[in-house]
N, C-alpha and C positions, 0 to 999 in steps of 0.2 A: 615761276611767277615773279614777277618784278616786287620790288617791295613797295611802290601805288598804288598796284595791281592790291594785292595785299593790304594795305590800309584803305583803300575805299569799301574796298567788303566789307571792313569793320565802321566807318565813322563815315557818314552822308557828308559827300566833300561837295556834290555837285548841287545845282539851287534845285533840282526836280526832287533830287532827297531828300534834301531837307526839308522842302515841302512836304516829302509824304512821311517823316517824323513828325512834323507840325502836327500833320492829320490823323495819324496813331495815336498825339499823346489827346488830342483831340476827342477822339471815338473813347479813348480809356475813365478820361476824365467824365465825359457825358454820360456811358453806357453806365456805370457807376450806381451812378443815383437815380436812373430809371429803371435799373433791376431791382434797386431798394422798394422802390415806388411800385414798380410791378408786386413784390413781393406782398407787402404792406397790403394792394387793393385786393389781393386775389384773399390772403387770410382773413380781411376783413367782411369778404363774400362768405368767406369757410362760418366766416362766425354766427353770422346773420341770417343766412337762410340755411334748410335744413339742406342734409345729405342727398336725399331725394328729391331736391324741388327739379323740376325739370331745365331752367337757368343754370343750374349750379352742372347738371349733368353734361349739358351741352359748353359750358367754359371750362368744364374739366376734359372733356373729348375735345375742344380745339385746343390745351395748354399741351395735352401729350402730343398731337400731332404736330404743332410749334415746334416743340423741345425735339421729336424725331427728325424734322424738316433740318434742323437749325443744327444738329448735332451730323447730319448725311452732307451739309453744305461744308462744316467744317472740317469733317473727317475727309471730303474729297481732297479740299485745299492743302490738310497736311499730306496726304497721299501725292497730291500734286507737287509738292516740293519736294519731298523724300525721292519720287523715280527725278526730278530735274537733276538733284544732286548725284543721287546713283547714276547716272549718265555721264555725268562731267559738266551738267551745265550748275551755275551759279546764278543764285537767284537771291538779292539782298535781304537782312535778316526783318529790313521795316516795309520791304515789297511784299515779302510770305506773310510778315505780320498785319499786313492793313486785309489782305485777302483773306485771309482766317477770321479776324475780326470783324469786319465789314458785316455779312448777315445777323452775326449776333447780335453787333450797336442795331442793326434798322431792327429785327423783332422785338428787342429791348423797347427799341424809342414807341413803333408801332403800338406794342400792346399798353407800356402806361401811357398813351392818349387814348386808347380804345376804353379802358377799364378808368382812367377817371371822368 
């Protein structure tokens, strides 16, 4: 492997990479303070209504199936990178990162709009 070859794997040399750093640090920055914000709305539901009201039961059965969904999309994508690498292909480290990331920012962004 050439030593180019070799430094672009490492540092987004060309303009579509850096774009999808951009968009990485992007998703990291935003998803951030919407999981705060998720967090925050859902306790403040835990606080307010009882255990049993039927609202609280029905956002606590769609929070787990969210967190399953969301945890099955990510675990694909690392699976997905892991056999590319075990094969000999190479797949940038902010290409696998936006794919990994990606469903978590949109359920993040999703549910603090839904829940505020």
């Amino acid at each position: 492997m050439s030593k180019h070859n070799r430094l672009s794997a490492i540092i987004p040399i060309t303009s579509d990479a850096r774009s999808d750093v951009r968009k990485l640090g992007g998703i990291l920055i935003d998803a951030g303070p919407a999981a705060l914000s998720t967090i925050n709305l859902r306790v403040g539901m835990l606080v307010t209504h009882a255990p049993l009201n039927p609202k609280m039961i029905l956002e606590n059965r769609r929070m787990v199936t969210e967190k399953l969904a969301a945890l099955w999309d990510t675990g694909l994508e690392v699976q997905m990178a892991w056999l590319d690498m075990l094969s000999g292909g190479h797949t940038p480290w902010w290409t696998t990162s936006l794919r990994i990331l990606e469903p978590l920012h949109k359920r993040a962004i999703d549910n603090s709009k839904r829940l505020s």
